[in-house]
C-alpha positions, 0 to 999 in steps of 0.5 A: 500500500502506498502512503497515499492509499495508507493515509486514504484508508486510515481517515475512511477508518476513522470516519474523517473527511478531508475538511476534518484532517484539514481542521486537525492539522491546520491546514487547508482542505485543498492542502489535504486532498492534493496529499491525498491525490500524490505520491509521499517520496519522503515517505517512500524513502524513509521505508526503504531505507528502514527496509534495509535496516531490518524493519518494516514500515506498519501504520497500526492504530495508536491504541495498539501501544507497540511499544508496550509490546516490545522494546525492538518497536520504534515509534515516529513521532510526526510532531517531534520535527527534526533532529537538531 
């Protein structure tokens, strides 16, 4: 599955429509379905060279808590920004 169709099916899961995504990041609505409507390279990116690693890319929902599961489980945190 590509990022694009990953973040298509989570927003069906959870029951939001491009204008609530938009609402939740602050963002525009148009802003939302052009991300929805392309390629994510960085993403694209990011798995492949996790892949090398050993690791594979999962989107699960958050209430899953893998990190509770195992210490080898990584969490991403989108809103930690970049390494300083």
């Amino acid at each position: 599955m590509t990022p694009s169709d990953a973040l298509k099916t989570t927003m069906e899961r959870a029951g939001l429509s491009a204008t609530d995504m938009a609402r939740a990041l602050g963002v525009s609505r148009p802003a939302v379905v052009q991300a929805m409507g392309k390629a994510h390279p960085y993403a694209d990116s990011l798995a492949r060279y996790l892949e090398a690693t050993g690791y594979i890319v999962w989107a699960v929902p958050e209430s899953l808590h893998l990190d509770a599961i195992t210490d080898d489980a990584i969490r991403i945190d989108a809103a930690a920004g970049p390494a300083k």
